[in-house]
PDB file of N, CA, C and O in Angstrom, chain B, residues numbered from 101:
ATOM      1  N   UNK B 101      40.272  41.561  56.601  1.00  0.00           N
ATOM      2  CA  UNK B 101      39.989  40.940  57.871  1.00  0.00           C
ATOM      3  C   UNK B 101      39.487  39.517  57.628  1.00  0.00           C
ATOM      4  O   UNK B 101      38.678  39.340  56.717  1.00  0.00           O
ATOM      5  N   UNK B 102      40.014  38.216  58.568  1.00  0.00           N
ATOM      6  CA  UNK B 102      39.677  37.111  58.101  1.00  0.00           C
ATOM      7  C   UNK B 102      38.242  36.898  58.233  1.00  0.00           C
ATOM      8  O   UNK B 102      37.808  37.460  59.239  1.00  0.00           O
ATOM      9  N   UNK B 103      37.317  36.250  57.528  1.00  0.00           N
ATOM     10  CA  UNK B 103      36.191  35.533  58.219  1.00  0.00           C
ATOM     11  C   UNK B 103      36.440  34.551  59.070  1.00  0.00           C
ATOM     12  O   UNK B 103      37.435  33.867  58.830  1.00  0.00           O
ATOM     13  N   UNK B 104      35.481  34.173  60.468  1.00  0.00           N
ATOM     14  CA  UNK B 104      35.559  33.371  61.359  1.00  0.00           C
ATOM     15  C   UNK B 104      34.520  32.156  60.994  1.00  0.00           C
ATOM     16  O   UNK B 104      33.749  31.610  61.784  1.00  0.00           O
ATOM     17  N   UNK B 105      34.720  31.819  59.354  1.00  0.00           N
ATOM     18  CA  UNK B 105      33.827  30.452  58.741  1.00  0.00           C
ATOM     19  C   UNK B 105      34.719  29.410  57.958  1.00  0.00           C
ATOM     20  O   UNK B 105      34.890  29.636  56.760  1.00  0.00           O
ATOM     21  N   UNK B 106      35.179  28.528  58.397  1.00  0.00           N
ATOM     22  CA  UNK B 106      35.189  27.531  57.418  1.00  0.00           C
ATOM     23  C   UNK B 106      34.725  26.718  56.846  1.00  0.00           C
ATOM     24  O   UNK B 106      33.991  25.837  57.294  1.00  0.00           O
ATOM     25  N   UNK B 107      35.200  26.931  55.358  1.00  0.00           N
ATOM     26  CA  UNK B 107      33.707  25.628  54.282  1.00  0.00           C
ATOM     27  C   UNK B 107      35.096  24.025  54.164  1.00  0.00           C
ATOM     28  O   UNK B 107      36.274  24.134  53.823  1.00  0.00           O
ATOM     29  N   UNK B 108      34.569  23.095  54.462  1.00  0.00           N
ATOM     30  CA  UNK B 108      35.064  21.977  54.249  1.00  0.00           C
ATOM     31  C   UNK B 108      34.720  21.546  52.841  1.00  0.00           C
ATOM     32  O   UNK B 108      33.597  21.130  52.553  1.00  0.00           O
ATOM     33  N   UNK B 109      35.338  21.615  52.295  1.00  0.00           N
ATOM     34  CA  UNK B 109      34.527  20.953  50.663  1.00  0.00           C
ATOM     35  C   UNK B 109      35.232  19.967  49.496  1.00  0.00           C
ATOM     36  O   UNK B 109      36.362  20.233  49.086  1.00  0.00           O
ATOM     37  N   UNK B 110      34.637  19.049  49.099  1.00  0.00           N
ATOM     38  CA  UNK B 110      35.317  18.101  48.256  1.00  0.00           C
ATOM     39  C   UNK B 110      36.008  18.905  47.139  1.00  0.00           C
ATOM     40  O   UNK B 110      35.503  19.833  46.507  1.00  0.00           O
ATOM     41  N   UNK B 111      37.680  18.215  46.950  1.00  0.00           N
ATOM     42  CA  UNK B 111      38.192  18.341  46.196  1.00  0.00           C
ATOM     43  C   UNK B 111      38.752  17.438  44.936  1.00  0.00           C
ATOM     44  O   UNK B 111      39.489  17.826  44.029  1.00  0.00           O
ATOM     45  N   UNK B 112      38.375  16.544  45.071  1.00  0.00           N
ATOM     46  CA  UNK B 112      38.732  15.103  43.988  1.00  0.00           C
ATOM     47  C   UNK B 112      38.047  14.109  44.261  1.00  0.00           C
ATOM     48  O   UNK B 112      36.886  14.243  44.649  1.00  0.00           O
ATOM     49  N   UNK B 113      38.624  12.913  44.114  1.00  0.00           N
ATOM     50  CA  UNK B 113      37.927  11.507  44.787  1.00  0.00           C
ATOM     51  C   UNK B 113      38.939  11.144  45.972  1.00  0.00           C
ATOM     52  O   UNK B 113      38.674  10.003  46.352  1.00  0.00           O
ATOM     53  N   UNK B 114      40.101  11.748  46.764  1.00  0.00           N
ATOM     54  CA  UNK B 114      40.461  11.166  47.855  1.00  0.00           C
ATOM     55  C   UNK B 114      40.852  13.027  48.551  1.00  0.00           C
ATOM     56  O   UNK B 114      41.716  13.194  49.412  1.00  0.00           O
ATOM     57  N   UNK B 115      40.286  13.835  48.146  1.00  0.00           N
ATOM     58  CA  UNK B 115      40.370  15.154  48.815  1.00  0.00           C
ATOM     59  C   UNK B 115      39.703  16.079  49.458  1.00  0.00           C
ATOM     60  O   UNK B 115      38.601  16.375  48.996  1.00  0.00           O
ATOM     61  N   UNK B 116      40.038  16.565  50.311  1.00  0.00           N
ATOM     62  CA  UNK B 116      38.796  17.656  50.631  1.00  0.00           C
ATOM     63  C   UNK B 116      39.862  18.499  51.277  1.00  0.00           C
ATOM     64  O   UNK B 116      40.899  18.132  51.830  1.00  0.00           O
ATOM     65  N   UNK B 117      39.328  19.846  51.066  1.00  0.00           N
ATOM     66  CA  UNK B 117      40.250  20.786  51.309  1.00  0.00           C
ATOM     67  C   UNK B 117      39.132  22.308  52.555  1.00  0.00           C
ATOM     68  O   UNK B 117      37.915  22.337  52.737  1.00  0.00           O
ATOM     69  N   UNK B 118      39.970  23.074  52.995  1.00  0.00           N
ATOM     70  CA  UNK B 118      39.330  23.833  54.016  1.00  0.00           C
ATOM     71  C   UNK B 118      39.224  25.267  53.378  1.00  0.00           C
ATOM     72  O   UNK B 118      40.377  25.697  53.349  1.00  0.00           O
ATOM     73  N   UNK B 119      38.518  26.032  52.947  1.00  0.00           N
ATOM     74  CA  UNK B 119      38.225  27.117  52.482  1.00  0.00           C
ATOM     75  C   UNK B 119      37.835  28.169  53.303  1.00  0.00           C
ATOM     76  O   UNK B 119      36.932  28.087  54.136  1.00  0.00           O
ATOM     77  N   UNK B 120      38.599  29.292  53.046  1.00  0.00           N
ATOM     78  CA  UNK B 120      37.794  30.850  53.630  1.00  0.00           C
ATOM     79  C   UNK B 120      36.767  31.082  52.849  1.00  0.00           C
ATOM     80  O   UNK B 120      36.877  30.462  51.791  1.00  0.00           O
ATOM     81  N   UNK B 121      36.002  31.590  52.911  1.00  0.00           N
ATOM     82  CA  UNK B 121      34.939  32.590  51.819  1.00  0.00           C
ATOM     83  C   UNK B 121      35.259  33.204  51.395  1.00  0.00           C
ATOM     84  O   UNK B 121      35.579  34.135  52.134  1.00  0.00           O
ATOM     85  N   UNK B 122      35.510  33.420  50.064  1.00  0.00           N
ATOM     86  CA  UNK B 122      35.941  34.066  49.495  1.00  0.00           C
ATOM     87  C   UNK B 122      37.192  33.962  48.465  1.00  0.00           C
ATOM     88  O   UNK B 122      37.403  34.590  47.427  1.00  0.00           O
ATOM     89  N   UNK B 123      37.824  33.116  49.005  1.00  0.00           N
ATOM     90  CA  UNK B 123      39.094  32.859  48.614  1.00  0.00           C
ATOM     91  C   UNK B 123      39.364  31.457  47.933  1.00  0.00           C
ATOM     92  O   UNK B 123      39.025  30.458  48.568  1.00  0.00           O
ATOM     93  N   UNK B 124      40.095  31.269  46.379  1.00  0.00           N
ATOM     94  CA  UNK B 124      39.942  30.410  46.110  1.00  0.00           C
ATOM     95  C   UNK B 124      41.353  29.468  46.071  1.00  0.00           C
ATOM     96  O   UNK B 124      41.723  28.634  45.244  1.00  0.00           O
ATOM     97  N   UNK B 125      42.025  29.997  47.412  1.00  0.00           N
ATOM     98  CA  UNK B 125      43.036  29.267  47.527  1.00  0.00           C
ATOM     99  C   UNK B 125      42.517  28.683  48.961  1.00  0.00           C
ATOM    100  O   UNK B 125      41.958  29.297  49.870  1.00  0.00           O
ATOM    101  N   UNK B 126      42.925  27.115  48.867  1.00  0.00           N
ATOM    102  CA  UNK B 126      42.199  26.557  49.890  1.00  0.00           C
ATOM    103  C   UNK B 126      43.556  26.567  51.485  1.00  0.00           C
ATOM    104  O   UNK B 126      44.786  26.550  51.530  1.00  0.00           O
ATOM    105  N   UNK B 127      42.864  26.590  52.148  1.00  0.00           N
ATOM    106  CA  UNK B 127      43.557  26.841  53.830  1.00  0.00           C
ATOM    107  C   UNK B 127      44.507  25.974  53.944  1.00  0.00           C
ATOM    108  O   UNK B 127      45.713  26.210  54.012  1.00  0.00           O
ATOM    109  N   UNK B 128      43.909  24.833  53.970  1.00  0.00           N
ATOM    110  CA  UNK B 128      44.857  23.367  54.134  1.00  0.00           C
ATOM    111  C   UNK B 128      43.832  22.176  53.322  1.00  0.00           C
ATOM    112  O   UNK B 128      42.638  22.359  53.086  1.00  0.00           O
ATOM    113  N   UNK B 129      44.537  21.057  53.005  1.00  0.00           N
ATOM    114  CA  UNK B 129      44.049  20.231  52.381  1.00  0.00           C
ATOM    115  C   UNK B 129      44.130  18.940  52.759  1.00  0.00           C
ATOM    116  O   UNK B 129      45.201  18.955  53.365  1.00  0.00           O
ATOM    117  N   UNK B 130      43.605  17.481  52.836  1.00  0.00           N
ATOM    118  CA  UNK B 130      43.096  16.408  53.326  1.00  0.00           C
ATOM    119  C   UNK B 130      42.678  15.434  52.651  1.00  0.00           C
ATOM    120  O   UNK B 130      41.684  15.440  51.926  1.00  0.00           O
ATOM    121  N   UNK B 131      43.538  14.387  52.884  1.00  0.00           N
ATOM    122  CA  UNK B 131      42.717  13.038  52.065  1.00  0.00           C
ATOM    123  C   UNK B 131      41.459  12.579  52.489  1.00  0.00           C
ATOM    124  O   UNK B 131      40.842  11.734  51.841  1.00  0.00           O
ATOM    125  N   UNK B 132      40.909  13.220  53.838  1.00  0.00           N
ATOM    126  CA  UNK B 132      39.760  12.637  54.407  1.00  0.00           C
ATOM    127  C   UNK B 132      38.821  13.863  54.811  1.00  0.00           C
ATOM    128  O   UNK B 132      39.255  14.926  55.254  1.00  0.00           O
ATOM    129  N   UNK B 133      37.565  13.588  54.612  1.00  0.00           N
ATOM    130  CA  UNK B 133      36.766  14.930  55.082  1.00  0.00           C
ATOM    131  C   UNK B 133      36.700  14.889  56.509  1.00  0.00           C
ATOM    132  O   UNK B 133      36.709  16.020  56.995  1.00  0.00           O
ATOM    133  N   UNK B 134      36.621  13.716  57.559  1.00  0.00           N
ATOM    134  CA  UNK B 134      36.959  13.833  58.820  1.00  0.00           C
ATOM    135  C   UNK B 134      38.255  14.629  59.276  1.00  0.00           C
ATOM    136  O   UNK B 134      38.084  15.291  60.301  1.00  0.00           O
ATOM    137  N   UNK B 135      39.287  14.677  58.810  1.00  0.00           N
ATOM    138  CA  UNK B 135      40.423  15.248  58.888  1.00  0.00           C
ATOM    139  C   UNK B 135      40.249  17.178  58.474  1.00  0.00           C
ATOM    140  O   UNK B 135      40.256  18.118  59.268  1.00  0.00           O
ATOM    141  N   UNK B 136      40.134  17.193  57.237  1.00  0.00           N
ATOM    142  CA  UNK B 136      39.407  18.659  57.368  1.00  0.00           C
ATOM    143  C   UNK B 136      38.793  19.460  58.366  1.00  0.00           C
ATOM    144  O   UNK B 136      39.062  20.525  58.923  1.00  0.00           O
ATOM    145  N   UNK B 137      37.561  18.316  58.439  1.00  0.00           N
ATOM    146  CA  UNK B 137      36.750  18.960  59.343  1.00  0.00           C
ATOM    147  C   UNK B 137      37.641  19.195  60.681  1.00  0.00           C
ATOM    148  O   UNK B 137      37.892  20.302  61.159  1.00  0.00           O
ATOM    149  N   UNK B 138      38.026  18.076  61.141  1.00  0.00           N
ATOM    150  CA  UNK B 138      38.800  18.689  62.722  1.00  0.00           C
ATOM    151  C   UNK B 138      40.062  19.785  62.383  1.00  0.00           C
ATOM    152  O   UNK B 138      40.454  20.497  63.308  1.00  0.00           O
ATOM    153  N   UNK B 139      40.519  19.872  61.398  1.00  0.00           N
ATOM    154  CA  UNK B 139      41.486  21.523  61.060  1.00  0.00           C
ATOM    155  C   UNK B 139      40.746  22.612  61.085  1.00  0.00           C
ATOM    156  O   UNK B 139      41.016  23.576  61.801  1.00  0.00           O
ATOM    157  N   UNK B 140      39.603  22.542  60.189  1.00  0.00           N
ATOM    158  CA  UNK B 140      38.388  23.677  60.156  1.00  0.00           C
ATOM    159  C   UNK B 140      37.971  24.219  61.606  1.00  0.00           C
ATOM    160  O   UNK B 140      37.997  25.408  61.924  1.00  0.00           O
ATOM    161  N   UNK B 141      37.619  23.258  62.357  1.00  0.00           N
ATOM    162  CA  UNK B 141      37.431  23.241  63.677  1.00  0.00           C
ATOM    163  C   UNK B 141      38.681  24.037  64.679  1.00  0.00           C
ATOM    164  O   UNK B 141      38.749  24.987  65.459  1.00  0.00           O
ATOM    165  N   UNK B 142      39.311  23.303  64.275  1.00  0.00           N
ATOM    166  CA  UNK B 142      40.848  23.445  64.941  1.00  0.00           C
ATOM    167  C   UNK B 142      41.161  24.929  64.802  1.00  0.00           C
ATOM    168  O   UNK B 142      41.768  25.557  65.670  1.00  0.00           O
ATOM    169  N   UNK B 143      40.780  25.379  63.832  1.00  0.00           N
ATOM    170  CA  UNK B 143      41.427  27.087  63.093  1.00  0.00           C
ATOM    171  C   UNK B 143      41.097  27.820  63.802  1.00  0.00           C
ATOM    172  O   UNK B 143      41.696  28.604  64.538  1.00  0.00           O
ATOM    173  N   UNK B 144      39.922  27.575  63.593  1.00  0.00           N
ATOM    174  CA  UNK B 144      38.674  28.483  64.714  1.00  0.00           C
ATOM    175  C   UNK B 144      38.432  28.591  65.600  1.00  0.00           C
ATOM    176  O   UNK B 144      37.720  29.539  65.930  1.00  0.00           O
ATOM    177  N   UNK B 145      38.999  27.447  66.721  1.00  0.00           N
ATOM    178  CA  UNK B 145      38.880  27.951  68.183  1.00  0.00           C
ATOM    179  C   UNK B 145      40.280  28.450  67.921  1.00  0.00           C
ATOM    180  O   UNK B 145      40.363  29.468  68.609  1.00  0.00           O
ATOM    181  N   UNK B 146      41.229  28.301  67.395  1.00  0.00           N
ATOM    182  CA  UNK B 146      42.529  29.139  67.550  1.00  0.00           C
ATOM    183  C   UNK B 146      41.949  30.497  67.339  1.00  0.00           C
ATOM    184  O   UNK B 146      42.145  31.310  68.242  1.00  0.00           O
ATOM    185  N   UNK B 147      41.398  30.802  66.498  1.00  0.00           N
ATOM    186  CA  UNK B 147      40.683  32.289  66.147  1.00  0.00           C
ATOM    187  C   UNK B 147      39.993  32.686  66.979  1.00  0.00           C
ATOM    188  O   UNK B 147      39.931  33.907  66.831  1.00  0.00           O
ATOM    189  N   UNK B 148      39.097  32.211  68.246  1.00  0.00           N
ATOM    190  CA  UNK B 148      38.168  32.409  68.878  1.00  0.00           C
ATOM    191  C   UNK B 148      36.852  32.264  68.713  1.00  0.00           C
ATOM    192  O   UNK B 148      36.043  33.027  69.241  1.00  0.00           O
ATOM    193  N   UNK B 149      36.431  30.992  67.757  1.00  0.00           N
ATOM    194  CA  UNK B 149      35.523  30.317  67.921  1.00  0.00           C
ATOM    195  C   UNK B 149      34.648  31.121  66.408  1.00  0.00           C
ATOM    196  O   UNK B 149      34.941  32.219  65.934  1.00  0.00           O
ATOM    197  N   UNK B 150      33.430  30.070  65.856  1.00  0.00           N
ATOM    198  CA  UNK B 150      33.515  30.641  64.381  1.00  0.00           C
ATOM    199  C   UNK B 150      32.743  29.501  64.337  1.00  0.00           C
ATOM    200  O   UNK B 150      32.474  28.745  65.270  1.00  0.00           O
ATOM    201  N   UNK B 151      32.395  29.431  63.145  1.00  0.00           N
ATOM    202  CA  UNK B 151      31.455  28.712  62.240  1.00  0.00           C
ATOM    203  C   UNK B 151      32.209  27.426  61.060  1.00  0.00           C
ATOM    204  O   UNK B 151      32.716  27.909  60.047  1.00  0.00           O
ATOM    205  N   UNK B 152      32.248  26.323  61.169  1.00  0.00           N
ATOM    206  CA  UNK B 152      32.081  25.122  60.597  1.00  0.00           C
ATOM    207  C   UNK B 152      31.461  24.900  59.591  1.00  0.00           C
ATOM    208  O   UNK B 152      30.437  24.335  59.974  1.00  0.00           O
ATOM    209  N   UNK B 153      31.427  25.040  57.986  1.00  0.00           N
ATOM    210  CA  UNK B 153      30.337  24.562  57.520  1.00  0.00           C
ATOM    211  C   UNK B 153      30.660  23.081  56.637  1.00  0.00           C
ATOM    212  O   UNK B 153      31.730  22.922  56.050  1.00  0.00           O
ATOM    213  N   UNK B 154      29.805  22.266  56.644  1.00  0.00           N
ATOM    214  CA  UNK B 154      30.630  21.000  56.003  1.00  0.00           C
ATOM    215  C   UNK B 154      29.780  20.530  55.109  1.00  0.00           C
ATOM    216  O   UNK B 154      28.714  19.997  55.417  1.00  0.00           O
ATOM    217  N   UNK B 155      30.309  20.739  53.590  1.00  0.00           N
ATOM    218  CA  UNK B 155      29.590  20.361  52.351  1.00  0.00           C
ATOM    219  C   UNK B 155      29.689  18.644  52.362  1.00  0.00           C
ATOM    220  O   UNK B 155      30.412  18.052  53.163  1.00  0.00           O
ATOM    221  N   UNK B 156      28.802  17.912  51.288  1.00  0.00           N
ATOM    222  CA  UNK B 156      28.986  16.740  51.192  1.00  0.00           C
ATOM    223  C   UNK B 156      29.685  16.453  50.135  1.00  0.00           C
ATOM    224  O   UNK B 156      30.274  17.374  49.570  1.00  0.00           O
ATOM    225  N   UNK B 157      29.765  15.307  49.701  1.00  0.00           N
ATOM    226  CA  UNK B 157      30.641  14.961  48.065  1.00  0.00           C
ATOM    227  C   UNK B 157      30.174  15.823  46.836  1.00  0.00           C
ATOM    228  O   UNK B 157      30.728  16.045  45.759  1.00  0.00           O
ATOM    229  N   UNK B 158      29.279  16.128  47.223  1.00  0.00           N
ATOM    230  CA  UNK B 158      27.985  16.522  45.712  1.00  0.00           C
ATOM    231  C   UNK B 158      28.698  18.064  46.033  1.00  0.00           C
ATOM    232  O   UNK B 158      28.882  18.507  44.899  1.00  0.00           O
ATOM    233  N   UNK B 159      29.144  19.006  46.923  1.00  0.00           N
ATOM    234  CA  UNK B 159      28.984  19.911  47.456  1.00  0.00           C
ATOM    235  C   UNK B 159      28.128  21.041  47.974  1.00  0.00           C
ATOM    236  O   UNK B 159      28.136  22.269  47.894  1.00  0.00           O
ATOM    237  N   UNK B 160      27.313  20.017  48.596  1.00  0.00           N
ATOM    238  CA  UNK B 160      26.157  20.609  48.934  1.00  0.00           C
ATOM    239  C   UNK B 160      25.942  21.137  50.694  1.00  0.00           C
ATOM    240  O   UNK B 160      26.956  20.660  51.204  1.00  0.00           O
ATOM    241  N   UNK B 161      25.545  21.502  51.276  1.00  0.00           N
ATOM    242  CA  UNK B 161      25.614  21.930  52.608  1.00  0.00           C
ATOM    243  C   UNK B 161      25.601  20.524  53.425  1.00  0.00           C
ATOM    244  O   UNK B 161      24.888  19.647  52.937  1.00  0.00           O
ATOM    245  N   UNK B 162      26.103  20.307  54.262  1.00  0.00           N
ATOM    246  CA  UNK B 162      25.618  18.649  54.776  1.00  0.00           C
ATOM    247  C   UNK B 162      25.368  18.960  56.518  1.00  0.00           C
ATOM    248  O   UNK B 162      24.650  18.323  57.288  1.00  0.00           O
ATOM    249  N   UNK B 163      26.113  20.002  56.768  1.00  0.00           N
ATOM    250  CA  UNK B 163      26.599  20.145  58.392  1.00  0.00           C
ATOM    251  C   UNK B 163      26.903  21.714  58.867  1.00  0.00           C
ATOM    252  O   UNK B 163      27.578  22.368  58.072  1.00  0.00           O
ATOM    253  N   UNK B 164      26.481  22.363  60.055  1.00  0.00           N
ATOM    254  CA  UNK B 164      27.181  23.659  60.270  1.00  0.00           C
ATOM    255  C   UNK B 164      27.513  23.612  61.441  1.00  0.00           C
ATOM    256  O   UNK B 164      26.632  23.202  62.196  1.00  0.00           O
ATOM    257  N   UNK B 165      28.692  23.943  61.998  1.00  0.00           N
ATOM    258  CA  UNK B 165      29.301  23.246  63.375  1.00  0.00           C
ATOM    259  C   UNK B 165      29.249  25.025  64.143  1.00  0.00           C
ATOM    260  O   UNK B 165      29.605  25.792  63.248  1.00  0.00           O
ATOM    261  N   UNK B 166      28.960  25.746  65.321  1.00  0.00           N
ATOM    262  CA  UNK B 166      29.548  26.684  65.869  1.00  0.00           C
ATOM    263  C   UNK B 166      30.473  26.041  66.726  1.00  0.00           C
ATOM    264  O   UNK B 166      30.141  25.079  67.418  1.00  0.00           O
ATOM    265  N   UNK B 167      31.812  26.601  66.717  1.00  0.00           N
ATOM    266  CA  UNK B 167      33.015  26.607  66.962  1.00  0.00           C
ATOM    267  C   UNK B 167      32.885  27.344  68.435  1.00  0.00           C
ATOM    268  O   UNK B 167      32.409  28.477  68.364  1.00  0.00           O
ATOM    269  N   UNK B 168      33.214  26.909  69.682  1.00  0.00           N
ATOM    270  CA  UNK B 168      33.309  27.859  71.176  1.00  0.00           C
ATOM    271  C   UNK B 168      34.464  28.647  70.829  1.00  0.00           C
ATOM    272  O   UNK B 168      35.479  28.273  70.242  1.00  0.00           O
ATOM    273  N   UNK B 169      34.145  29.899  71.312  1.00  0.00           N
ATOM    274  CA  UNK B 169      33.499  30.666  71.868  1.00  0.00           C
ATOM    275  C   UNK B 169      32.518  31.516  71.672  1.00  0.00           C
ATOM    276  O   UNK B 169      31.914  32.189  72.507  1.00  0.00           O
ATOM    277  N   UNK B 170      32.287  31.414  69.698  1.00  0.00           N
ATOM    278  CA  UNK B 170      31.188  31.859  69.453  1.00  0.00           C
ATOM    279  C   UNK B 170      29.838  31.888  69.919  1.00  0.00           C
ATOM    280  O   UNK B 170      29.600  31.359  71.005  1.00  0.00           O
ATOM    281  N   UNK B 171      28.847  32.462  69.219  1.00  0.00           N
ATOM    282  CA  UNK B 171      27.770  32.354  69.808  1.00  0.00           C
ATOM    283  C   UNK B 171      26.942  31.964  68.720  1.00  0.00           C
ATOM    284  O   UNK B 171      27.054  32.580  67.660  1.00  0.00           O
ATOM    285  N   UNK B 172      25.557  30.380  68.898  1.00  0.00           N
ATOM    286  CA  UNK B 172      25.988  29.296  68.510  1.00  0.00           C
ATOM    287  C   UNK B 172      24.296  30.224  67.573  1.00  0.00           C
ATOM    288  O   UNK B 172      23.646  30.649  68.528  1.00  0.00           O
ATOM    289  N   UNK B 173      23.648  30.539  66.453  1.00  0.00           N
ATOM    290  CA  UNK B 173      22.589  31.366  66.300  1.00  0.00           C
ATOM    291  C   UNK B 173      21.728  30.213  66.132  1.00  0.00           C
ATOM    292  O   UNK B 173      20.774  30.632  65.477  1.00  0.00           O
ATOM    293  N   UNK B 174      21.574  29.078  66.358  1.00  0.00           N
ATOM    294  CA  UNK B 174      20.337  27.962  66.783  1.00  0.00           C
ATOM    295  C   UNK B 174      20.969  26.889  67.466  1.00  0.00           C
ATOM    296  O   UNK B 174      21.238  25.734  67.135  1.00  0.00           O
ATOM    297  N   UNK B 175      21.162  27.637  68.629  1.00  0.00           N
ATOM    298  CA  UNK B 175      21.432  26.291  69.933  1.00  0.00           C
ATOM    299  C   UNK B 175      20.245  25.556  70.279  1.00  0.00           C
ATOM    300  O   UNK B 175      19.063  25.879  70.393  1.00  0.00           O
ATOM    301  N   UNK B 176      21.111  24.089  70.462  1.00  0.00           N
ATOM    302  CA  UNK B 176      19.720  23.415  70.521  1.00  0.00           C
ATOM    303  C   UNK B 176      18.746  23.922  72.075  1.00  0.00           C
ATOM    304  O   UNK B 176      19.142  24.464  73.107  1.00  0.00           O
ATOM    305  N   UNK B 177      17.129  23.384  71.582  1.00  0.00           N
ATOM    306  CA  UNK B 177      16.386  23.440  72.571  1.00  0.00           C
ATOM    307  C   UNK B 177      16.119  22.621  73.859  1.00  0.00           C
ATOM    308  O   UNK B 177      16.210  21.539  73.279  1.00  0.00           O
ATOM    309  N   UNK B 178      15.907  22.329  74.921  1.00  0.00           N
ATOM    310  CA  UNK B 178      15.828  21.831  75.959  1.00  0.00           C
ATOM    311  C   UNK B 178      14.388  21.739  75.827  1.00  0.00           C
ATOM    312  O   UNK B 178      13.541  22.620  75.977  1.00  0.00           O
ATOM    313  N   UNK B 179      14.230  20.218  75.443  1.00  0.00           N
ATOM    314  CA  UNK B 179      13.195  19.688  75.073  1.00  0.00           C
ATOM    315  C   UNK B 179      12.348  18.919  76.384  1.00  0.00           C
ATOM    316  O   UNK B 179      11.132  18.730  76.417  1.00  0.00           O
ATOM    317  N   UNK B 180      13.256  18.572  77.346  1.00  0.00           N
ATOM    318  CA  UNK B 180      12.793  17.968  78.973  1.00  0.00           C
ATOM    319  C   UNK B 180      11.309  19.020  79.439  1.00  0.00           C
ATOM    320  O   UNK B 180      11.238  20.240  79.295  1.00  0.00           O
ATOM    321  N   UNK B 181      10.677  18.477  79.778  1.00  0.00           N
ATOM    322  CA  UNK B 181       9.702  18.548  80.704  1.00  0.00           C
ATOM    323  C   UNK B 181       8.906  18.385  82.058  1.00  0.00           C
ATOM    324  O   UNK B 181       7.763  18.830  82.159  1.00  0.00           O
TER     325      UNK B 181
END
């Protein structure tokens, strides 16, 4: 069964590629991590919404996007008063 997460993560010096968990064949691949990221994105509302996660160059965690229609587990707070 697929996971509803994609990891965006550097693959060279002009690559970044879209990963399932688990799997070390990558989804689709990208000269730009902006580009990834909107496929990663893209997958997942096709799937019905899911989790984003976006490493940096170093590959380190940088970003975690919830994807609609999921349900988002730290939506922001409504800070107004």
């Amino acid at each position: 069964m697929p996971s509803n997460r994609r990891h965006v993560v550097p693959a060279g010096p002009h690559k970044w590629v879209v990963k399932e968990p688990g799997s070390a064949t990558p989804v689709s691949t990208h000269r730009t991590q902006e580009a990834a990221e909107r496929a990663a994105k893209q997958a997942l509302k096709q799937m019905g919404g899911g989790e984003a996660v976006i490493h940096d160059r170093a590959g380190k965690l940088r970003d975690s996007d919830t994807v609609a229609p999921a349900n988002d587990p730290n939506p922001p707070t409504d800070t107004r008063h």
